[in-house]
C-alpha positions in Angstrom: 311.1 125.6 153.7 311.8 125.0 157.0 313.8 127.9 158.0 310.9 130.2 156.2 308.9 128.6 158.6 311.0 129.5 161.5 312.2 133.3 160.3 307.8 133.2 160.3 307.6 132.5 163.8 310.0 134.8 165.3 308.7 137.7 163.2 305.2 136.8 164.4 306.4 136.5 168.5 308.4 140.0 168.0 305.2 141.1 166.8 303.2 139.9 169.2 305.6 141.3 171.8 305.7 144.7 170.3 302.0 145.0 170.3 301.5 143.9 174.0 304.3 146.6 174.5 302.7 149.3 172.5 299.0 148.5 174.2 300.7 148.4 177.7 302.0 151.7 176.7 298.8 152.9 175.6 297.1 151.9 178.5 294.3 154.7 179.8 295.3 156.9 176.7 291.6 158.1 176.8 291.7 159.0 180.6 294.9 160.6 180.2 293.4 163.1 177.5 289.9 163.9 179.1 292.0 164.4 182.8 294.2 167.1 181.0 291.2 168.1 179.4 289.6 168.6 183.1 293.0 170.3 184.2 292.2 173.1 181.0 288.8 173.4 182.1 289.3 173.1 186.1 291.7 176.2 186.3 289.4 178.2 184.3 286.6 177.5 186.8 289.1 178.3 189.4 290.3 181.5 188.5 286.5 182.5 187.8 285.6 181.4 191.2 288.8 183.6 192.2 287.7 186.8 191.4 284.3 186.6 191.6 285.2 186.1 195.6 283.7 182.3 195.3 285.0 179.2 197.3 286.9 177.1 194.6 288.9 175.0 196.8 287.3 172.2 195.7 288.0 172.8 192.6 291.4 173.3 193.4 292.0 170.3 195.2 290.6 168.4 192.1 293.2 169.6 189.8 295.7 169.3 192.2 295.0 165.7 192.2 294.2 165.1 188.5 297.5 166.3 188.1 299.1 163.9 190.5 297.4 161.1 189.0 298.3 162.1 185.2 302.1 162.4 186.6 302.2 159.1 188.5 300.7 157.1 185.3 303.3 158.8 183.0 306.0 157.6 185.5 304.4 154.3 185.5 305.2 153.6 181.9 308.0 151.2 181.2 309.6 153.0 178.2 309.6 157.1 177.6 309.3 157.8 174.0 309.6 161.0 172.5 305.7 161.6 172.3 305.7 160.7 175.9 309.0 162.9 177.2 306.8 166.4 175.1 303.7 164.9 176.9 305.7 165.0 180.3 307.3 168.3 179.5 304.3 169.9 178.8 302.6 168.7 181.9 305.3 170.0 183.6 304.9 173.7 182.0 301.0 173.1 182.7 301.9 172.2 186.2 304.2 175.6 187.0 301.9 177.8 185.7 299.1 176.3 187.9 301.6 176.7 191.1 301.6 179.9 189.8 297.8 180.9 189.8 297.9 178.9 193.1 300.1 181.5 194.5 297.8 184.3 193.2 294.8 182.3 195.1 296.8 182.6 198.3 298.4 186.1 197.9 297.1 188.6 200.5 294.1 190.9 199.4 296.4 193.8 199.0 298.8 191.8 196.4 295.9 190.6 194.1 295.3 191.1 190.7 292.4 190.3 188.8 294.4 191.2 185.1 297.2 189.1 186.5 295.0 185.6 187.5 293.8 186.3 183.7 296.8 186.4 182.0 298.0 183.1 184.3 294.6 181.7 183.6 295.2 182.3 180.0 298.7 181.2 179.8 297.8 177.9 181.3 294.5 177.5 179.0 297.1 177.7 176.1 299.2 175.2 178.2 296.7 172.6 179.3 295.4 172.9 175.6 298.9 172.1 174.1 299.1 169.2 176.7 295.6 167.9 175.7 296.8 168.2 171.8 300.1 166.1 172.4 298.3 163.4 174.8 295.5 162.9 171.4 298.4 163.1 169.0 300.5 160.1 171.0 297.3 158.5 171.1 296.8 158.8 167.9 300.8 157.9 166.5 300.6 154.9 169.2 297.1 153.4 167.0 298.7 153.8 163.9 301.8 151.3 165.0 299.0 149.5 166.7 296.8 149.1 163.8 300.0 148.8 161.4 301.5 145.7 163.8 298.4 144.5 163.9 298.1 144.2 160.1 301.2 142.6 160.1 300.5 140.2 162.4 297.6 139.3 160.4 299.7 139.0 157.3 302.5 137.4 159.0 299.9 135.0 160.4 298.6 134.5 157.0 302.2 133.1 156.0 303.1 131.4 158.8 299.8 128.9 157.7 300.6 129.6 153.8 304.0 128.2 154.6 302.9 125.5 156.7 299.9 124.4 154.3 302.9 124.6 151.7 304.8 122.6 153.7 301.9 120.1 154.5 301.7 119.6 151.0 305.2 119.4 150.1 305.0 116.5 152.3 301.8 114.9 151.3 303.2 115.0 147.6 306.6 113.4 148.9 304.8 110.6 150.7 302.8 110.0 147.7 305.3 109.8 145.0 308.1 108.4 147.2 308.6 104.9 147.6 309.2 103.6 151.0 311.2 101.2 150.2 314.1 102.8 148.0 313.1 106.3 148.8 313.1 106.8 144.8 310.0 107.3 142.8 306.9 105.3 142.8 304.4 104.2 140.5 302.1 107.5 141.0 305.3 109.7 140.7 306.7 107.3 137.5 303.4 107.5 135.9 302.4 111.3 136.5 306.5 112.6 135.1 306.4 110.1 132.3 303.1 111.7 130.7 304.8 115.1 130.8 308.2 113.5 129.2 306.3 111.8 126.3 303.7 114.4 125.4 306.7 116.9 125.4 308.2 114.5 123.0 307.5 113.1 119.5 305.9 109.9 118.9 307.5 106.9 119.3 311.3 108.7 121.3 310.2 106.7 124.2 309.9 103.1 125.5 308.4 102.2 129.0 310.4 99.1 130.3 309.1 96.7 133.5 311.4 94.5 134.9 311.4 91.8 138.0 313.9 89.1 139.7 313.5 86.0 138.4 312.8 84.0 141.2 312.5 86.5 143.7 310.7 84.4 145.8 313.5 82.0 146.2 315.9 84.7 147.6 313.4 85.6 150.2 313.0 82.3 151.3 316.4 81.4 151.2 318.5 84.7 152.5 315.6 86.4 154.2 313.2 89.3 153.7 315.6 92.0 154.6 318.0 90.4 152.1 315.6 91.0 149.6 314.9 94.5 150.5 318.9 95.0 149.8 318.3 93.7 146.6 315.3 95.8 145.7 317.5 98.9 146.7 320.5 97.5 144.8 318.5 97.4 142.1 317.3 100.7 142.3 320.8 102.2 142.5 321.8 100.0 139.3 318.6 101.2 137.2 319.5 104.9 138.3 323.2 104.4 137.3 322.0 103.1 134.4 319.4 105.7 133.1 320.7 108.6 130.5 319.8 112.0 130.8 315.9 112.3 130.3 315.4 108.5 131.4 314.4 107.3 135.1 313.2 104.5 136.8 310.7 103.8 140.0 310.0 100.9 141.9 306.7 99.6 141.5 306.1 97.0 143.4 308.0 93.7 145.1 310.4 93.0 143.2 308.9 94.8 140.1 310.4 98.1 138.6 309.1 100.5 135.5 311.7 102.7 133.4 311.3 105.2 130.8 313.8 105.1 128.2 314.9 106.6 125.5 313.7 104.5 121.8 316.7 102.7 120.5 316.9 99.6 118.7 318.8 98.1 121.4 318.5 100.7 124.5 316.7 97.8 126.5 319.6 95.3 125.7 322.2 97.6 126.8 320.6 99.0 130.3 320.0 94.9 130.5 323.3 94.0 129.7 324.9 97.1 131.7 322.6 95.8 135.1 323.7 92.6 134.6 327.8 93.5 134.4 327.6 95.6 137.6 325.4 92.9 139.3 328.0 90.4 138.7 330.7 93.1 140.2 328.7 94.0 143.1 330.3 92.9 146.4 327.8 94.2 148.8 325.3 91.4 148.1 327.1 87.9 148.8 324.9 86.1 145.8 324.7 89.1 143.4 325.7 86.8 140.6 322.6 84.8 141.1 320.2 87.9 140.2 319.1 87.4 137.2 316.3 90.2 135.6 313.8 89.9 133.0 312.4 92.6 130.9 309.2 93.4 129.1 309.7 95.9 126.3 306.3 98.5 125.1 306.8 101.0 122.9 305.0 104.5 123.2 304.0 105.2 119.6 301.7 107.6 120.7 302.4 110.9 122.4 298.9 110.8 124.3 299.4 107.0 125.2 298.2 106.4 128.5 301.7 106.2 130.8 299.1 103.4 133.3 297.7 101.4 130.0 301.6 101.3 128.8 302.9 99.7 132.4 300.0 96.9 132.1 301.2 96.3 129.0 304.8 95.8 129.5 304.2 94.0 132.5 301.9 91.3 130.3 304.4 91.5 127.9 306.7 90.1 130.2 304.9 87.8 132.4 303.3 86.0 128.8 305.1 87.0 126.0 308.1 85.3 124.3 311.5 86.0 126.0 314.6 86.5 124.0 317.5 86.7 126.1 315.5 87.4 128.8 313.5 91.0 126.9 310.1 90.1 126.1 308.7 92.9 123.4 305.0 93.9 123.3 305.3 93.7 118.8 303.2 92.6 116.1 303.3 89.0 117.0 302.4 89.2 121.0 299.5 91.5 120.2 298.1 88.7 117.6 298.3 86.3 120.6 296.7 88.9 122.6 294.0 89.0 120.3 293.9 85.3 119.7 293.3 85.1 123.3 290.8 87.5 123.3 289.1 85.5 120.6 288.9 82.4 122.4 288.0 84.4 125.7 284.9 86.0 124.2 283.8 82.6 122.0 284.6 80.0 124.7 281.2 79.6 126.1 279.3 80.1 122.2 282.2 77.1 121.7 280.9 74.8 124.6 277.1 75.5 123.6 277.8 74.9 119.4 279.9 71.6 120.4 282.7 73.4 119.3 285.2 71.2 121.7 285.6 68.2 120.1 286.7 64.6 121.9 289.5 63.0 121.3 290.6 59.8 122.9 294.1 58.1 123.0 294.0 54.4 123.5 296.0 52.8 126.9 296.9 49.0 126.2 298.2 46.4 129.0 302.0 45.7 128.2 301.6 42.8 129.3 299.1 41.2 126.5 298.8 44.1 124.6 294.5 44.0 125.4 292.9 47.7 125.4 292.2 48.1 129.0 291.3 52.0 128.5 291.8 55.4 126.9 292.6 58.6 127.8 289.4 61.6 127.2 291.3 64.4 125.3 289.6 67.8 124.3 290.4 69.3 121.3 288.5 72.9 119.7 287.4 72.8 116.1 286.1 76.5 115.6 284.9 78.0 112.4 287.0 81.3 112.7 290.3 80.0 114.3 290.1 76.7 113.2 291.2 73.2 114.8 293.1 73.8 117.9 294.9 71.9 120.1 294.9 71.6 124.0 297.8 74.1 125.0 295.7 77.1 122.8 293.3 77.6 125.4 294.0 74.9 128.2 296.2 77.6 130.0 294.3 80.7 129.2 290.6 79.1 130.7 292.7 77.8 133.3 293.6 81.5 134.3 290.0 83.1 133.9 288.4 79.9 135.6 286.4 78.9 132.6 288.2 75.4 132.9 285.5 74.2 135.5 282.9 74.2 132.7 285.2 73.3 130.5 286.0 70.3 133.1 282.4 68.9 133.6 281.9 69.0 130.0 284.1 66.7 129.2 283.4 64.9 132.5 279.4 64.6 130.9 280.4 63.4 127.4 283.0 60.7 129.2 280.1 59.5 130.8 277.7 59.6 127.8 280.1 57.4 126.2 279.7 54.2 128.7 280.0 51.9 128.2 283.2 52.8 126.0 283.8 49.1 124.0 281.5 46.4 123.7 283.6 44.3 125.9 285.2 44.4 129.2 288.8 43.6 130.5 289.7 40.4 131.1 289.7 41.0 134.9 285.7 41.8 134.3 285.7 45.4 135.0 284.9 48.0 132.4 287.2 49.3 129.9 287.7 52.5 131.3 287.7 56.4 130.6 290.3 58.9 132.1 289.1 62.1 132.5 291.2 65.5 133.8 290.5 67.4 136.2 292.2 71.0 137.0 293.5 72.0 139.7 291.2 75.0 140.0 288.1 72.9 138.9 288.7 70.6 142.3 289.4 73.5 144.2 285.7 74.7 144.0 283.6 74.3 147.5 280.7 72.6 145.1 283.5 69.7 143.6 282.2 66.3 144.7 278.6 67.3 144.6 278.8 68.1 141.3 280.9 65.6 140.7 278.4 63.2 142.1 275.5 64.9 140.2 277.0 63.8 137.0 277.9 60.2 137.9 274.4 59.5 139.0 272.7 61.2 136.6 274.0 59.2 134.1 274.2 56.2 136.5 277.8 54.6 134.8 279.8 52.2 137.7 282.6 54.1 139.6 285.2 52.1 137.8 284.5 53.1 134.6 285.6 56.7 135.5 289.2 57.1 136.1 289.9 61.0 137.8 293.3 62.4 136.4 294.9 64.7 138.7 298.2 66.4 137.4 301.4 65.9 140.0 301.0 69.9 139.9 298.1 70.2 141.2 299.7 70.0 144.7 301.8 72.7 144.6 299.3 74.5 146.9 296.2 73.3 149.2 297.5 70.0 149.8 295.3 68.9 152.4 292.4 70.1 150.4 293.3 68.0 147.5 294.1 64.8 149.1 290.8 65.3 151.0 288.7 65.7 148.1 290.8 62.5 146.6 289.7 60.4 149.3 286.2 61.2 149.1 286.3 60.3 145.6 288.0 57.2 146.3 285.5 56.1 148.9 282.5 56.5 146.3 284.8 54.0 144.2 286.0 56.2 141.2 290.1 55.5 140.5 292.4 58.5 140.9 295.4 58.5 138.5 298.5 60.8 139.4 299.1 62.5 135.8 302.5 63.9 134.3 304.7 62.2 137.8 308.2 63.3 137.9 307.8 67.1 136.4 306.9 68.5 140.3 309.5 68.7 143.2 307.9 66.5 145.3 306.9 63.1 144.0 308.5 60.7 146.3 306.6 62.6 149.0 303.3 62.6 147.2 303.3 58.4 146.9 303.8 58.3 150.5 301.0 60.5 151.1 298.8 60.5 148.7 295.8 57.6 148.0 296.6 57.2 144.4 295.2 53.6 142.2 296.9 54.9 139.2 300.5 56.4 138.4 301.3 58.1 135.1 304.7 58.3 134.9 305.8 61.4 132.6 306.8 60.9 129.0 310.0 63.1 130.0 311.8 60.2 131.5 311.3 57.5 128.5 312.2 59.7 125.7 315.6 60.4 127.8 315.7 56.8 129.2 317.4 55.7 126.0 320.3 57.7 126.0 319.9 58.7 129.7 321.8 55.8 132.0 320.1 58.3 135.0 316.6 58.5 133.7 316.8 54.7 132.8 317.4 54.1 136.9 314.7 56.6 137.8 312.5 54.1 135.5 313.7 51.0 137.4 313.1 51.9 141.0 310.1 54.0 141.0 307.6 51.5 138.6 308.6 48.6 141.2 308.1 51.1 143.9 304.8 51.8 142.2 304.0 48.2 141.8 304.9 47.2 146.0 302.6 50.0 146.8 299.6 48.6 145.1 299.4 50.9 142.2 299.1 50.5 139.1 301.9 52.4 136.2 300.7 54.0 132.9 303.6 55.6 131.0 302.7 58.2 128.3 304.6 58.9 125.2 305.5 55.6 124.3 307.0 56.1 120.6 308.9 52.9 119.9 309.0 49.0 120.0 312.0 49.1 122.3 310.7 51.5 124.8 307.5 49.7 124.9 310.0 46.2 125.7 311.6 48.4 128.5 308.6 49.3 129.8 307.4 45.4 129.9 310.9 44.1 131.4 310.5 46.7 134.1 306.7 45.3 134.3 305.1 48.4 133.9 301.5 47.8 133.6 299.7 49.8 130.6 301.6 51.8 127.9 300.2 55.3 126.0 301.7 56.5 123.1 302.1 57.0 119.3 303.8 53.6 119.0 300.0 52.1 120.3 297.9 55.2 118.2 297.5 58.2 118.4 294.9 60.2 119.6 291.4 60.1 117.5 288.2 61.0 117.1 285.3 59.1 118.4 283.9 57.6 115.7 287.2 56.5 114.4 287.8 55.1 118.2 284.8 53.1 118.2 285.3 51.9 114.6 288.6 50.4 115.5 287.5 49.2 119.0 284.1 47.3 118.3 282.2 50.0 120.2 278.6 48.0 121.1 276.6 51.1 120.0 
């Protein structure tokens, strides 16, 4: 394209040059013909004057010098062509016969001849005529090369910008299906050439496959951005080596790539598998063998599919669907937990308004003398369609859309409804009390406390009776935010209880830090602490720790008589669990617990 572009250029400067050439040349054309033209006519009137015994030397002194001037212009042009070189000849033959008559004009009386001034007069008439025909006809050949450059200069021109409009859009399409990063395809590019592929084909020949970096993030923050880029490209390379004729692969986005294969019942395992072998033999990349790729697997089933719908859906596939050896596939079974979801999503606030989410509560009991000193508020969905659910069936998916903040201070409402809980208080004279969680995302809200507050007065139940639950996870991200929103709390007089401890990365810090009454300590460590020498130790320094920091322990998942003694010798404060009871409803809770209602 390029060197079209330049072979255009030169044709149109030669062009140009040629017709500033030929137009120089042509310069005073028109002159030229009407002064031979007064040459032809001049001499006539001459001769006339001649013999009719007239003065004419003004008119001879005009052709004389019409003449001149047609010979100096002629020898004033750059280039003699042939037209020009007759023209000049001619003008010549029209000059000698004029000497000629001249001569006659200045013969003596005696040596005159009227017959002979009319054959010279006539001989140059046929002359000067001649001369007049070949200056028109040179006029005329010079416009057609004129009027034919100048056509091709206008075509020329015409593909000097078709070519550069081609090339203008040759790059526009490059930038847009070109990724910057890998200088492969993109998205746009993998989307537009994988329609064409599939309706070409039948239904079903094809798969689209997305695939990331597990923990991608981690190599960035470890090795640096540019040492993710090199892995990004590697990848590409690997993906490229690994596609089969008709197959291809673009990067989509971060660490994120699409591929269109070829159906097999294991195609996905073996691009995988083959990825993985010559990840592990790459030596470019110092911690290649630490890459590890997971896949999400959709099928194309229909030759019209849309190629964008079929990305989403492999992506979502892979970011929510089950993983077998790292390949999540968008079947039968993850599109009934699609539209599981999609049932709860579009019933969840019908659910909230019909009473649909039922409470639970889970008993906590002092280790110490065994008294009920609380219980834990548990949510639980008892739908007519889908039936009784527990937490982790929709817990995660409201937590995603944001629906868990109504969700939240639902529950937070019927916790407080329910004071006071038992028709009796602790022995230390303070209420038996109700925990209530409270997301992440629900805290996060600007509005928080003065809803939160809103509640609590409206229903006008003492601070203590309302322990806040705040899982450990929770400060994974806004820190700050949290622990100022915990302090507020705290100041109003509500207890804050750290929930599911010792599943984050940074718990040690968070008891430094954070204003905590309460510490749950995760059921994950007792039901190892048996067996486990190393979770037994974690047990025995962090519910002392606990204890010299003025806060009180709660350990869920108690399940056994001798866990629950562990938990006493280490002097843990309040025990949760099966071995205690399990969670129940209302009715049942107040039935065994003396409720004073």
């Amino acid at each position: 394209m390029r060197s079209k572009v330049v072979a255009t250029v030169i044709m149109l400067l030669l062009g140009v040059c040629m017709l500033v050439f030929i137009m120089v040349q042509t310069q005073n054309y028109a002159s030229i013909i009407n002064d031979a033209g007064v040459v032809r006519g001049a001499t006539q009137r001459a001769v006339k004057l001649e013999i009719a015994n007239l003065p004419n030397d003004e008119v001879v002194e005009r052709v004389d010098e019409t003449l001149a001037s047609l010979f100096d212009r002629e020898e004033q042009r750059p280039v003699v062509n042939q037209d020009t070189g007759e023209f000049m000849d001619a003008l010549l033959r029209v000059q000698d016969k004029w000497d000629s008559i001249k001569q006659q004009f200045d013969a003596p009386d005696a040596e005159k001849s009227s017959e002979r001034l009319l054959t010279l007069s006539e001989e140059h008439f046929k002359l000067a005529d001649e001369t007049v025909l070949l200056a028109q006809r040179r006029a005329e050949s010079d416009f057609i090369w004129i009027t034919a450059i100048g056509i091709a200069l206008i075509l020329s021109s015409a593909l000097f910008f078709s070519l550069l409009e081609r090339q203008h859009r040759l790059k526009m399409r490059k930038a847009l299906t070109t990724d910057q990063l890998t200088r492969g395809r993109n998205l746009y590019a993998f989307e537009e050439e994988a329609a064409r592929l599939v309706q070409a084909s039948e239904p079903g020949a094809y798969l689209v496959v997305y695939t990331n970096v597990v923990g991608f993030r981690a190599i960035n923050e470890s090795f640096g951005r540019s040492a993710g880029d090199d892995v990004i490209r590697t990848l590409q390379s690997l993906f490229e080596l690994a596609c089969e004729p008709g197959e291809f692969v673009a990067h989509a986005n971060a660490d994120h790539f699409v591929l269109l294969l070829r159906n097999g019942k294991t195609r996905a395992e073996q691009l995988a598998a083959l990825t993985a072998a010559r990840l592990r033999a790459n030596e470019t990349l110092p911690f290649s063998d630490r890459i590890v790729c997971g896949y999400g697997v959709f099928e194309l089933t229909d030759a019209h599919e849309d190629i964008a719908t079929a990305v989403s859906n492999a992506a979502v596939v892979l970011k929510e669907g089950v993983v077998d050896n790292l390949i999540a596939r968008y079947d039968d079974e993850f599109k009934s937990k699609l539209a599981f979801e999609r049932s709860i999503e579009q019933h969840m606030r019908d659910a909230l308004t019909n009473g649909e989410y039922a409470i639970y509560l889970q008993p906590q009991f002092s280790l110490e003398d065994g008294s009920l000193v609380g219980a834990e508020l548990l949510c639980r969905r008892d739908s007519p369609e889908l039936g009784f659910l527990a937490p982790d069936r929709f817990i995660p998916q409201f937590e995603r859309n944001g629906f868990i903040s109504e969700l939240d201070f639902y529950m937070m409402e019927q916790a407080c409804s329910l004071y006071p809980l038992v028709d009796h208080p602790r022995s230390d004279g303070t209420p038996v009390h109700l925990a209530v969680n409270f997301s992440r995302v629900t805290m996060l809200q600007n509005d928080f406390v003065e809803r939160f507050d809103s509640v609590v007065r409206r229903f006008d139940i003492p601070a203590s009776f309302l322990h806040v639950e705040i899982t450990e996870s929770a400060f994974s991200a806004d820190e700050k935010v949290i622990i100022d929103i915990i302090a507020d709390l705290q100041e109003r007089g509500f207890p804050i209880a750290m929930d599911d401890f010792g599943t984050g990365y940074s718990s040690l810090s968070l008891l430094k830090s954070m204003p905590i009454d309460v510490l749950k300590i995760d059921r994950g460590f007792l039901s190892a602490s048996e067996d486990d020498v190393r979770s037994r130790r974690v047990l025995e320094y962090v519910i002392p720790l606990a204890n010299a920091l003025g806060i009180d322990t709660v350990c869920e998942g108690i399940e056994t008589a001798e866990q629950a003694a562990l938990l006493r010798s280490l002097e843990c404060d309040i025990g949760q669990g099966y071995y205690f009871a399990r969670p129940m409803p209302l009715a049942a809770f107040r039935e065994r617990y003396a409720s004073a209602r």
